[in-house]
Jmol script that loads the backbone (N, CA, C; Angstrom):
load data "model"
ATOM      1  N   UNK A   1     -20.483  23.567 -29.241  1.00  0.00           N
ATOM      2  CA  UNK A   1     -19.860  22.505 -28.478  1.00  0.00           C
ATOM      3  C   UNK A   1     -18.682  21.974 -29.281  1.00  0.00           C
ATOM      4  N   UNK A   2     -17.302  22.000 -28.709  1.00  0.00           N
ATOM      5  CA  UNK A   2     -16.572  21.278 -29.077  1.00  0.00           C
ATOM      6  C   UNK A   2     -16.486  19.752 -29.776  1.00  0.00           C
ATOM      7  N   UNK A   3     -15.830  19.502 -30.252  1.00  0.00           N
ATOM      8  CA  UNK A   3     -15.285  17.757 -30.305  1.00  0.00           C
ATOM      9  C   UNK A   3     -15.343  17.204 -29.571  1.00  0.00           C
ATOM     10  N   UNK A   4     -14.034  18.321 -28.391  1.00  0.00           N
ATOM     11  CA  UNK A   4     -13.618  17.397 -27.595  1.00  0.00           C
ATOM     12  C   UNK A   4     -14.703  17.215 -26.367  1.00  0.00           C
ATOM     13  N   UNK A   5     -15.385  18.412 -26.093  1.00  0.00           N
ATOM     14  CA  UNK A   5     -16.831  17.871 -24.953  1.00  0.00           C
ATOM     15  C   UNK A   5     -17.913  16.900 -25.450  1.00  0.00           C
ATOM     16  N   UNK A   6     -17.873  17.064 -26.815  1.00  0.00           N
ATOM     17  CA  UNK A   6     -18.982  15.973 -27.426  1.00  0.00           C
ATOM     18  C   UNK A   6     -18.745  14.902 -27.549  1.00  0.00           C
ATOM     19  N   UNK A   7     -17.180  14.551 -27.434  1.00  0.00           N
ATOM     20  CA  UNK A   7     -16.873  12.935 -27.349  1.00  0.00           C
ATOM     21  C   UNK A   7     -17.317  12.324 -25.951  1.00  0.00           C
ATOM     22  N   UNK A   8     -17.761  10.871 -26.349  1.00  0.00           N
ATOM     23  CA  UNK A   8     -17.606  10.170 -25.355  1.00  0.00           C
ATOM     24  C   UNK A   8     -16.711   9.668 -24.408  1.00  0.00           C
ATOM     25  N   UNK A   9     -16.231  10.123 -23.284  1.00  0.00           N
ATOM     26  CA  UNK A   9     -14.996   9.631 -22.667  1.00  0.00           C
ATOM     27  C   UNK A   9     -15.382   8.737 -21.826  1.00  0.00           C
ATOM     28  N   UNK A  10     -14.343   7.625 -21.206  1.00  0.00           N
ATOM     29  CA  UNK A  10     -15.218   6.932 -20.061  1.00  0.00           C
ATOM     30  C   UNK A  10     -14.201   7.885 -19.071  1.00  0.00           C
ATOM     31  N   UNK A  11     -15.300   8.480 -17.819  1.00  0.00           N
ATOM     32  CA  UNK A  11     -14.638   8.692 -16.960  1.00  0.00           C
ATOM     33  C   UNK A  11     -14.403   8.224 -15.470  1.00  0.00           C
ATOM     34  N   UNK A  12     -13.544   8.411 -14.764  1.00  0.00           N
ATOM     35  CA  UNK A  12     -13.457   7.664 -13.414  1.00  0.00           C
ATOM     36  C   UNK A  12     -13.968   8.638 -12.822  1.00  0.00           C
ATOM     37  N   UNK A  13     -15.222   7.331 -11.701  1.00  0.00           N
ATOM     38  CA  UNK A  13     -15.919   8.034 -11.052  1.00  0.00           C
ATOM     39  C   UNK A  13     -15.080   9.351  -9.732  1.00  0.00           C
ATOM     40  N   UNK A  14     -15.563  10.253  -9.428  1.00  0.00           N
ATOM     41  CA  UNK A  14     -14.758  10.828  -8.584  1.00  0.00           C
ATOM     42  C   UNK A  14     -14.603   9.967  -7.128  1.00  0.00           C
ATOM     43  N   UNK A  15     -15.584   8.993  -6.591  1.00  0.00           N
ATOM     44  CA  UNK A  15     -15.218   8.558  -5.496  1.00  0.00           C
ATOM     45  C   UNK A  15     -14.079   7.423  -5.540  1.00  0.00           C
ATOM     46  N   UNK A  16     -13.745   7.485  -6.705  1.00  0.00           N
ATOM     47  CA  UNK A  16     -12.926   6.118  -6.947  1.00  0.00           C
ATOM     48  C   UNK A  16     -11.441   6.688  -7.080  1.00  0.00           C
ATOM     49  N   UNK A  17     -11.432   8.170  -7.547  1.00  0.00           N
ATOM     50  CA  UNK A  17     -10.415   8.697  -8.020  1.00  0.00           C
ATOM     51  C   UNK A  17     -10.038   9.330  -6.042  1.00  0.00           C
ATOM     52  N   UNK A  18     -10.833   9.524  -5.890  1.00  0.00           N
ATOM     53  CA  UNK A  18     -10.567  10.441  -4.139  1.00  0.00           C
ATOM     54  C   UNK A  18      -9.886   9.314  -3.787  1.00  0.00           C
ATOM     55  N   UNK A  19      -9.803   7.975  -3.325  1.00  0.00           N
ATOM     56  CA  UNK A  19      -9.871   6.892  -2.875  1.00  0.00           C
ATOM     57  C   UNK A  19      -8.858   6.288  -3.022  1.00  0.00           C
ATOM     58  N   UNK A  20      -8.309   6.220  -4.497  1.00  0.00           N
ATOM     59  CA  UNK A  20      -6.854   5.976  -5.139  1.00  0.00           C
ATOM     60  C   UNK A  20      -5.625   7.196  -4.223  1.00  0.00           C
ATOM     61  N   UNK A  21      -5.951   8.879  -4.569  1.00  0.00           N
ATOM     62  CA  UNK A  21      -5.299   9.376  -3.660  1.00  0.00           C
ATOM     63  C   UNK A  21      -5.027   9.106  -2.440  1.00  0.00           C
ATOM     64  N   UNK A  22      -5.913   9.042  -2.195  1.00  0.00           N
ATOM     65  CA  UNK A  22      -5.949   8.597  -0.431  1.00  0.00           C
ATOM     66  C   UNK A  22      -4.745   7.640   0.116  1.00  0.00           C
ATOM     67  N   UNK A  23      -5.325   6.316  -0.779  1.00  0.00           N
ATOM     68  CA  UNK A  23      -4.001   5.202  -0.574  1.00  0.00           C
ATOM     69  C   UNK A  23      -2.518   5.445  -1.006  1.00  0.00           C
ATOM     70  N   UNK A  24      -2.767   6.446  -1.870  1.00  0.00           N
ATOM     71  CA  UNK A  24      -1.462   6.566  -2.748  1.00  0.00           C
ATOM     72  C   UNK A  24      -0.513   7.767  -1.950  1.00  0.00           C
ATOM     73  N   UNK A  25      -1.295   8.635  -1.115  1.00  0.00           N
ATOM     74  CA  UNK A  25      -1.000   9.223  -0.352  1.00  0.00           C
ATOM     75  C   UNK A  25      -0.137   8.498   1.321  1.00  0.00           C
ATOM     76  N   UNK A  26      -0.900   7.758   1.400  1.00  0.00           N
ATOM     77  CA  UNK A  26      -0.522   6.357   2.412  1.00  0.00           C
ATOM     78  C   UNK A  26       0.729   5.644   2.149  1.00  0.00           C
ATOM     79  N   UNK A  27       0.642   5.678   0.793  1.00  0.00           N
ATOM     80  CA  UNK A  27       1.497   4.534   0.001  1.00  0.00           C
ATOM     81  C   UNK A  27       3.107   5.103  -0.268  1.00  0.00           C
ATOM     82  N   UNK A  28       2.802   6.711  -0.514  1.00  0.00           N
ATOM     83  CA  UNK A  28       4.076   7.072  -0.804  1.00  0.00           C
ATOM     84  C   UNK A  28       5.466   7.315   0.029  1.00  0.00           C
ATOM     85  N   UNK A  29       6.117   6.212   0.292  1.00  0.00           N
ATOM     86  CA  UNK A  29       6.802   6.352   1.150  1.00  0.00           C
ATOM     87  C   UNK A  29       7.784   4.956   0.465  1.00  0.00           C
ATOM     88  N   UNK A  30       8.751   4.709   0.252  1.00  0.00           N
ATOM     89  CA  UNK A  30       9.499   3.656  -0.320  1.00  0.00           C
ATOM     90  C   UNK A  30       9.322   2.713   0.731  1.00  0.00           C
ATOM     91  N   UNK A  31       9.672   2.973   1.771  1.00  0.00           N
ATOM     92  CA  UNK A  31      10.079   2.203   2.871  1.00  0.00           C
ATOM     93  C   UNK A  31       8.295   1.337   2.784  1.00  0.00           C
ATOM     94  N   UNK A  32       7.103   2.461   3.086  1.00  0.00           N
ATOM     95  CA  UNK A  32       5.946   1.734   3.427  1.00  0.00           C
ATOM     96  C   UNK A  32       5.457   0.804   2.035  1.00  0.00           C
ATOM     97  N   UNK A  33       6.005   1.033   0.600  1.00  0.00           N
ATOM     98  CA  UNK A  33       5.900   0.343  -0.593  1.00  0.00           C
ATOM     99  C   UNK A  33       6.460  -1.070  -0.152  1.00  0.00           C
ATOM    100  N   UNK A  34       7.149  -1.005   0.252  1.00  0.00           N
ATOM    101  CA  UNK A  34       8.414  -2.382   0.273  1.00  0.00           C
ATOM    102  C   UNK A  34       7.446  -2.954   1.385  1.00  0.00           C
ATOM    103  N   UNK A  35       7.068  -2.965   2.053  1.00  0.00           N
ATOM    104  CA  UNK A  35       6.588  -3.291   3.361  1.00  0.00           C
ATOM    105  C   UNK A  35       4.954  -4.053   2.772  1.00  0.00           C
ATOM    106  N   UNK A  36       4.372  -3.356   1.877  1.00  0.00           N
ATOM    107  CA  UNK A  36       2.814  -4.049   1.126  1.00  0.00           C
ATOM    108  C   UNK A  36       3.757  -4.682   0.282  1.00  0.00           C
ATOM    109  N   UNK A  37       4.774  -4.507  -0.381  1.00  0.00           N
ATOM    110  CA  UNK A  37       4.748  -5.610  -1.564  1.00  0.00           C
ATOM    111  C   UNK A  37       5.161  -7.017  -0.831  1.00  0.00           C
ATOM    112  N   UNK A  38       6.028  -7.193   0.607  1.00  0.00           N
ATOM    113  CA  UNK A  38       6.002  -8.293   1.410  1.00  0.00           C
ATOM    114  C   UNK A  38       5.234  -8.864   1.666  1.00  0.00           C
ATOM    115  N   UNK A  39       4.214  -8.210   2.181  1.00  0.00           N
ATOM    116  CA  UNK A  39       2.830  -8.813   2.948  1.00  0.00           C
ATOM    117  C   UNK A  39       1.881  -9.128   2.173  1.00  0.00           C
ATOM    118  N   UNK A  40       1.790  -8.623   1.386  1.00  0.00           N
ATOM    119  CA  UNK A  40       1.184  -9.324  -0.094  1.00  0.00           C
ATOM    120  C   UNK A  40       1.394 -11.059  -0.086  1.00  0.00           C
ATOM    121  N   UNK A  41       2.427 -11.368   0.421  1.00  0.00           N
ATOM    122  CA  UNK A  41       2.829 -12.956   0.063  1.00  0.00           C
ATOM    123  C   UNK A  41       2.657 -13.411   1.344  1.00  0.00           C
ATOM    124  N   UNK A  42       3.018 -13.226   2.273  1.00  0.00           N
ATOM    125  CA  UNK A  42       2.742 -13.443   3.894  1.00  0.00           C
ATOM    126  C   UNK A  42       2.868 -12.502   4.959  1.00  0.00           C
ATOM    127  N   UNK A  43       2.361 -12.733   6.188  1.00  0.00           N
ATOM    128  CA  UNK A  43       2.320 -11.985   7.103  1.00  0.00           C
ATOM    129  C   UNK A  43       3.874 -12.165   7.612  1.00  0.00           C
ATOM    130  N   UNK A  44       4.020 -10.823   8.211  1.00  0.00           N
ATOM    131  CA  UNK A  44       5.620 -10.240   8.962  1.00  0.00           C
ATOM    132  C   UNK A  44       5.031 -10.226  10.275  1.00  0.00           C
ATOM    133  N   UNK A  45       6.202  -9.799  11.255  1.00  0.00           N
ATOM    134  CA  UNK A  45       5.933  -9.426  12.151  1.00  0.00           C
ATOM    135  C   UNK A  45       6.839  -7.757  12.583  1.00  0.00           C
ATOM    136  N   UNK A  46       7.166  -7.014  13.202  1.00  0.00           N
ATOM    137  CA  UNK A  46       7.793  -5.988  12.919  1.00  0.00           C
ATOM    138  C   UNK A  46       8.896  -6.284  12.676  1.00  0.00           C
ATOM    139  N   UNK A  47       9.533  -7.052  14.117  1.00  0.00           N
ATOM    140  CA  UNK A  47      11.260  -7.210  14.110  1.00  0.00           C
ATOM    141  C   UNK A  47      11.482  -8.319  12.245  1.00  0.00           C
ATOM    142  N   UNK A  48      10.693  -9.041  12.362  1.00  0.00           N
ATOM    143  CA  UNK A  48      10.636  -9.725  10.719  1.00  0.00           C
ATOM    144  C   UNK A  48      11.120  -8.613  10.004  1.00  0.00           C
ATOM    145  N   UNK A  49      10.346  -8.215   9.627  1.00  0.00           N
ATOM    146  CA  UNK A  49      10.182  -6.684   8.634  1.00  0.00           C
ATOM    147  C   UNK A  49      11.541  -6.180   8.592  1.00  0.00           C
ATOM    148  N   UNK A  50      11.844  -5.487  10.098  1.00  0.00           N
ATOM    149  CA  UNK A  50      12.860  -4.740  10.042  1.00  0.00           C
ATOM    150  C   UNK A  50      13.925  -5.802   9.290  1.00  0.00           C
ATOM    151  N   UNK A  51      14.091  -6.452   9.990  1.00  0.00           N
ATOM    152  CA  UNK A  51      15.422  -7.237   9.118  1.00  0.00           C
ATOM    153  C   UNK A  51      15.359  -7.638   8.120  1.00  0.00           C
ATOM    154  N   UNK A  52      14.248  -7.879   7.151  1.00  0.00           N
ATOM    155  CA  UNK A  52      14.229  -7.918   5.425  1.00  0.00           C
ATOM    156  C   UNK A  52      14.489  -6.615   4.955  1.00  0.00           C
ATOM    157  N   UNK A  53      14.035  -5.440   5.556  1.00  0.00           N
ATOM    158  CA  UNK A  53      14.426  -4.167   4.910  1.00  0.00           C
ATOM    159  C   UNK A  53      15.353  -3.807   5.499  1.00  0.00           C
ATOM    160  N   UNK A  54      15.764  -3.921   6.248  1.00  0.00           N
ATOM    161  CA  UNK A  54      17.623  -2.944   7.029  1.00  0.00           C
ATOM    162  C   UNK A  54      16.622  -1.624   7.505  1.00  0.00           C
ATOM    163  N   UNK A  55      15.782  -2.028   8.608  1.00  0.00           N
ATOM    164  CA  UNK A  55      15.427  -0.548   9.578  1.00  0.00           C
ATOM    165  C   UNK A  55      14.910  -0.752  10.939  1.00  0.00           C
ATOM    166  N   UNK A  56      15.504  -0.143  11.394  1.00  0.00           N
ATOM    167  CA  UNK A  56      15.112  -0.041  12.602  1.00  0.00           C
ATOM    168  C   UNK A  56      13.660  -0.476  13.129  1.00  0.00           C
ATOM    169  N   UNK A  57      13.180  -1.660  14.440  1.00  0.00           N
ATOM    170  CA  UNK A  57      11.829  -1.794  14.425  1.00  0.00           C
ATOM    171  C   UNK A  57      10.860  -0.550  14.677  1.00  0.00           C
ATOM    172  N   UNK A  58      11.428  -0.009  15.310  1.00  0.00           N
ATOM    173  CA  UNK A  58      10.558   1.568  16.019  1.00  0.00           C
ATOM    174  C   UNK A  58      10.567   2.020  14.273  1.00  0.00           C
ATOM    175  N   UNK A  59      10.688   1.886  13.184  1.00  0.00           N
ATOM    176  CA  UNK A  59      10.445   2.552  12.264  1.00  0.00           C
ATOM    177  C   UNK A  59       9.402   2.213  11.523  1.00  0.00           C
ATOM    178  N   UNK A  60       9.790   0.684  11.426  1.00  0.00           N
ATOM    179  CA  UNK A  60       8.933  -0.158  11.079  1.00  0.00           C
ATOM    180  C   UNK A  60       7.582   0.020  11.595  1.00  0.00           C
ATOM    181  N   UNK A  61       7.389   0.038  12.627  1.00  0.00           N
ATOM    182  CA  UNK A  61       6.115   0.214  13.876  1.00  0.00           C
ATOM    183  C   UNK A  61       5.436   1.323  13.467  1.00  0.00           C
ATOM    184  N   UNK A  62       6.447   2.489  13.526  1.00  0.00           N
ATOM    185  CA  UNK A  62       5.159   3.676  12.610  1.00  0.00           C
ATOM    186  C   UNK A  62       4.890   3.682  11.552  1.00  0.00           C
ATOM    187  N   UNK A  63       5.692   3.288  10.623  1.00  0.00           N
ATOM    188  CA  UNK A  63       5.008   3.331   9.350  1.00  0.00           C
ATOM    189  C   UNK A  63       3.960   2.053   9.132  1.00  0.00           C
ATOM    190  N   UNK A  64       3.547   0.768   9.719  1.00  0.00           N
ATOM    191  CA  UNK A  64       2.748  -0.602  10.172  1.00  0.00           C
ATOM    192  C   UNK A  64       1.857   0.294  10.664  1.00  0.00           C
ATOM    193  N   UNK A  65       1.757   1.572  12.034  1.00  0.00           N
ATOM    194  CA  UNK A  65       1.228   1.819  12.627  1.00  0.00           C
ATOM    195  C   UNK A  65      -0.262   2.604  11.756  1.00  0.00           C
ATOM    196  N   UNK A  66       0.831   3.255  11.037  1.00  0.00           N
ATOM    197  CA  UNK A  66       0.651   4.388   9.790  1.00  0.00           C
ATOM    198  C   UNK A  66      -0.887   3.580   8.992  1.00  0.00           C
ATOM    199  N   UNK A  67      -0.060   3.043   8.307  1.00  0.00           N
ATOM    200  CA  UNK A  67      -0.820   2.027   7.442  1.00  0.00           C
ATOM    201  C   UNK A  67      -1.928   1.760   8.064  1.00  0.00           C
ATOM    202  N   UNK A  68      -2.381   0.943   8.832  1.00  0.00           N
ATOM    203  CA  UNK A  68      -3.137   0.342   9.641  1.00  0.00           C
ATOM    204  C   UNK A  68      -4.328   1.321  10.149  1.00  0.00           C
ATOM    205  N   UNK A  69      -3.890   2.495  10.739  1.00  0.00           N
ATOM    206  CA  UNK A  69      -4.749   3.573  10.686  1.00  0.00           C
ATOM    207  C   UNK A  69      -5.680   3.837   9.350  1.00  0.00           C
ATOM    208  N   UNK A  70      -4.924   3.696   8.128  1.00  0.00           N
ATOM    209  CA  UNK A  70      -5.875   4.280   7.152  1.00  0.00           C
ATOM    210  C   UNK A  70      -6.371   3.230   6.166  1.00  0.00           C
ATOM    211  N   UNK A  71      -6.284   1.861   6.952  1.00  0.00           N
ATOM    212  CA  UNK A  71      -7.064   0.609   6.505  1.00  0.00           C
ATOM    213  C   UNK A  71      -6.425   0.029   5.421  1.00  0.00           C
ATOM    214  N   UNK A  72      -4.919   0.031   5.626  1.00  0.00           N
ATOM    215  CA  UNK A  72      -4.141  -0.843   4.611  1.00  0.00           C
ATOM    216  C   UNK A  72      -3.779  -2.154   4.689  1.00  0.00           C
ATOM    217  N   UNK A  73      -2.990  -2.384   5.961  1.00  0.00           N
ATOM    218  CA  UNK A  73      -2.804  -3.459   6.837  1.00  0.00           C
ATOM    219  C   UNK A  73      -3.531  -3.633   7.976  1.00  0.00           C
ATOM    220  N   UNK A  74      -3.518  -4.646   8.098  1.00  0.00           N
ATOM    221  CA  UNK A  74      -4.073  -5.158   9.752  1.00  0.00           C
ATOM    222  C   UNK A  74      -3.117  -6.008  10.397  1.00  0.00           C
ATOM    223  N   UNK A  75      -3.148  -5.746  12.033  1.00  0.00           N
ATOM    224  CA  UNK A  75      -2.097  -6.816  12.887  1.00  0.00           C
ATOM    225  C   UNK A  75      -3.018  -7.809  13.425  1.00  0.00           C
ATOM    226  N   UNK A  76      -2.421  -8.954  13.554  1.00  0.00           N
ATOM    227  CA  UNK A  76      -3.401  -9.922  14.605  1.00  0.00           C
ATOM    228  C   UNK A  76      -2.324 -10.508  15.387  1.00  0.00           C
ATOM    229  N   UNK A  77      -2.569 -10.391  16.863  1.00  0.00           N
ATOM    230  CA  UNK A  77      -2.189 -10.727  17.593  1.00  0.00           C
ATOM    231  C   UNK A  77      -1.485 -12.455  18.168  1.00  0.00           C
ATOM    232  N   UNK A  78      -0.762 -12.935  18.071  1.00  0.00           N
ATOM    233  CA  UNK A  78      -0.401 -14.136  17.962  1.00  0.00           C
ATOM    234  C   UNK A  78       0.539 -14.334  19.126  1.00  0.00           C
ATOM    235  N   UNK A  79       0.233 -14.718  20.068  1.00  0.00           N
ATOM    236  CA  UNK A  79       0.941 -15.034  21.187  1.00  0.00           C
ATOM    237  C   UNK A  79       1.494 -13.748  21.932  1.00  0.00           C
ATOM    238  N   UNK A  80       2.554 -13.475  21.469  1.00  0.00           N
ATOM    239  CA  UNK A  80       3.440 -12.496  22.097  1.00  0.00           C
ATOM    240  C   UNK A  80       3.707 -11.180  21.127  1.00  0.00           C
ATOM    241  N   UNK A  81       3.289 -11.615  19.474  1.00  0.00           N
ATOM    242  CA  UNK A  81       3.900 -11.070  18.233  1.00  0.00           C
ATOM    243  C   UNK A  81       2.376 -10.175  18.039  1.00  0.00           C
ATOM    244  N   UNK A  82       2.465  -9.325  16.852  1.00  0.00           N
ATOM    245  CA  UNK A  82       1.412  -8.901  15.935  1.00  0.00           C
ATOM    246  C   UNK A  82       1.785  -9.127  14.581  1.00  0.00           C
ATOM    247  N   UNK A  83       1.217  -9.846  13.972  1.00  0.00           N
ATOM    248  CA  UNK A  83       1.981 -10.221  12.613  1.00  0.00           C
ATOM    249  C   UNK A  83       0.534  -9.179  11.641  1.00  0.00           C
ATOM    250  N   UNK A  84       0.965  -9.069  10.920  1.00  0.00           N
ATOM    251  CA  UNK A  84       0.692  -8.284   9.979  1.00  0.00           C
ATOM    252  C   UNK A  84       0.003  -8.413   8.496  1.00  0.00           C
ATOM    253  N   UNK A  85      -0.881  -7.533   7.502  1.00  0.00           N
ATOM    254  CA  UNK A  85      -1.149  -8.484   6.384  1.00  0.00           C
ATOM    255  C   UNK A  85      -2.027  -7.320   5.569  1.00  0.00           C
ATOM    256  N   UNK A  86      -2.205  -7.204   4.396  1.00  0.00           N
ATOM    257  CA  UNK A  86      -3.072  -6.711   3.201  1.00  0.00           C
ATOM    258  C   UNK A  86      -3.796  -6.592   3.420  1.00  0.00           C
ATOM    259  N   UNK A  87      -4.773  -5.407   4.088  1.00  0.00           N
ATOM    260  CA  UNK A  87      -5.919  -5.679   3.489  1.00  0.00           C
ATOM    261  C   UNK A  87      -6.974  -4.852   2.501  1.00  0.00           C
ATOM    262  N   UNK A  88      -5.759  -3.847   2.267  1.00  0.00           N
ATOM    263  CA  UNK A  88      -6.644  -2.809   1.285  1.00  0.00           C
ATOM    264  C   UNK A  88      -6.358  -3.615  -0.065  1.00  0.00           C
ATOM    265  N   UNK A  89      -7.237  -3.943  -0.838  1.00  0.00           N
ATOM    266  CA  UNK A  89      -7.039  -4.658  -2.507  1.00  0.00           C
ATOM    267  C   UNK A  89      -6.645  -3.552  -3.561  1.00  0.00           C
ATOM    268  N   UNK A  90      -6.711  -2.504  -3.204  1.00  0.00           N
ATOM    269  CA  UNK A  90      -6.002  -1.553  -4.046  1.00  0.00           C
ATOM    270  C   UNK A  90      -4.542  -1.473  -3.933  1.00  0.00           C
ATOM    271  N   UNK A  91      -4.153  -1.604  -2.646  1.00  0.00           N
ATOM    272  CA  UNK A  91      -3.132  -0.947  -2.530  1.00  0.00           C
ATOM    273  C   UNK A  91      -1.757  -2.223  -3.354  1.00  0.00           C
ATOM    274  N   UNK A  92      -2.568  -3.695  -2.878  1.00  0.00           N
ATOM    275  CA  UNK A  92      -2.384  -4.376  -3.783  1.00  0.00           C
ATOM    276  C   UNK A  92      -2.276  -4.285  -5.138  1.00  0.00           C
ATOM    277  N   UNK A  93      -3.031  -3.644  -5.685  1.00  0.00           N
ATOM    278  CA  UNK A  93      -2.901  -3.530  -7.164  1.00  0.00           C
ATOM    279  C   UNK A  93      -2.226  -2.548  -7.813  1.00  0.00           C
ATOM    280  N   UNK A  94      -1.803  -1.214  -6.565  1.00  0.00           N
ATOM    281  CA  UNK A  94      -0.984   0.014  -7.188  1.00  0.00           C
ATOM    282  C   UNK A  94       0.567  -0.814  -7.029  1.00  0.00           C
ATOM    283  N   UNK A  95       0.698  -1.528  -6.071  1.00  0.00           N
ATOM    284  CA  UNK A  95       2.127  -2.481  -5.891  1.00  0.00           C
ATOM    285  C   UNK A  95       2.324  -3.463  -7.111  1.00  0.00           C
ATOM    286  N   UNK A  96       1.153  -4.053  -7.343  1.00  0.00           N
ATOM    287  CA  UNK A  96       1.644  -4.691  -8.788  1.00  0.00           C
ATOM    288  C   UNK A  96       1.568  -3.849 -10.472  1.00  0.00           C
ATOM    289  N   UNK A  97       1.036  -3.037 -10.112  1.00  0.00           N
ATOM    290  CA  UNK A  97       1.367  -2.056 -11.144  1.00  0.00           C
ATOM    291  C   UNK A  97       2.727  -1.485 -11.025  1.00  0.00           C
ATOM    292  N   UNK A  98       3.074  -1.238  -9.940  1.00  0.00           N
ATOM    293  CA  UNK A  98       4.611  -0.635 -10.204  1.00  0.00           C
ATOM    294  C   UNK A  98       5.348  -1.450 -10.409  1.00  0.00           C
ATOM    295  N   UNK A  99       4.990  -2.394 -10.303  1.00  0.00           N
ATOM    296  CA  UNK A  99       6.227  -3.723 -10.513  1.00  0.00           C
ATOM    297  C   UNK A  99       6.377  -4.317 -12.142  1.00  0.00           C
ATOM    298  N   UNK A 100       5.195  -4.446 -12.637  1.00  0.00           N
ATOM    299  CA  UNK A 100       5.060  -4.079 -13.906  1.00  0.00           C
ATOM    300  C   UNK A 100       5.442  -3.590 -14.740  1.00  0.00           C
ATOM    301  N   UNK A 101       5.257  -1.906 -14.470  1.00  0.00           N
ATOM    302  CA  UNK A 101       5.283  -0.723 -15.574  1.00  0.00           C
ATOM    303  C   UNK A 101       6.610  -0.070 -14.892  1.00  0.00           C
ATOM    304  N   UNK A 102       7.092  -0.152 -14.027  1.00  0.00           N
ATOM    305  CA  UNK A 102       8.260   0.548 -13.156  1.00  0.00           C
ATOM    306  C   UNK A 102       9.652  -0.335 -13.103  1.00  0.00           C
ATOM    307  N   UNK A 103       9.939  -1.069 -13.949  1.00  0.00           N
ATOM    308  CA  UNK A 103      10.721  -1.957 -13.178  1.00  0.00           C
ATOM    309  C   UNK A 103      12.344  -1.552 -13.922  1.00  0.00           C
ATOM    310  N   UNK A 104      12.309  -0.289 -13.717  1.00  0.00           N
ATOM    311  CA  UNK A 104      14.015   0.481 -14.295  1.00  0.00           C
ATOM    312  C   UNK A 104      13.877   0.706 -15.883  1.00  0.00           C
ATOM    313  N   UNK A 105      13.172   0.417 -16.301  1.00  0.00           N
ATOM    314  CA  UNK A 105      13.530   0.738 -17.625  1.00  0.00           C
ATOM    315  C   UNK A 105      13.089   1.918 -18.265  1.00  0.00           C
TER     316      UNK A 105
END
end "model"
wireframe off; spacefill off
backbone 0.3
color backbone group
């Protein structure tokens, strides 16, 4: 037996590591990054959205749509609007990690 198999490593569980992909897979998209690091602080609504980022709402809508499917965001319905909001806590935390460790330097 090696060293290196005989050391103790801590490792990440695999359902935790599947799980991270998953979101990060979800996540990779600049446009859909910018969009969790907003809603993180408050709920948008699409046409909102679009006009803090410069895109089109129909763009906005699929990638909201996107999200939402794979349990990132949620909409709630408010009169006439669907405003929007966090609710995966990871995806939260891969957004403040990049903001962190990513920030141009």
């Amino acid at each position: 037996m090696s060293s290196k198999t005989a050391r103790k490593t801590r490792r990440i569980p695999d359902r935790a590591l599947e799980e991270a992909a998953r979101v990060l897979r979800v996540l990779s998209h600049k446009d859909r990054m910018r969009m969790v690091e907003l809603l993180m602080h408050e709920q948008y609504s699409v046409s909102e959205l679009a006009e803090v980022i410069d895109l089109p709402p129909a763009a906005v809508s699929q990638h909201l749509n996107h999200m939402a499917a794979h349990g990132i965001v949620e909409g709630e319905r408010i009169e006439r609007q669907v405003f929007y909001r966090v609710i995966h806590p990871n995806a939260e935390h891969l957004i403040d990690c990049i903001a962190k460790h990513c920030d141009g330097k």
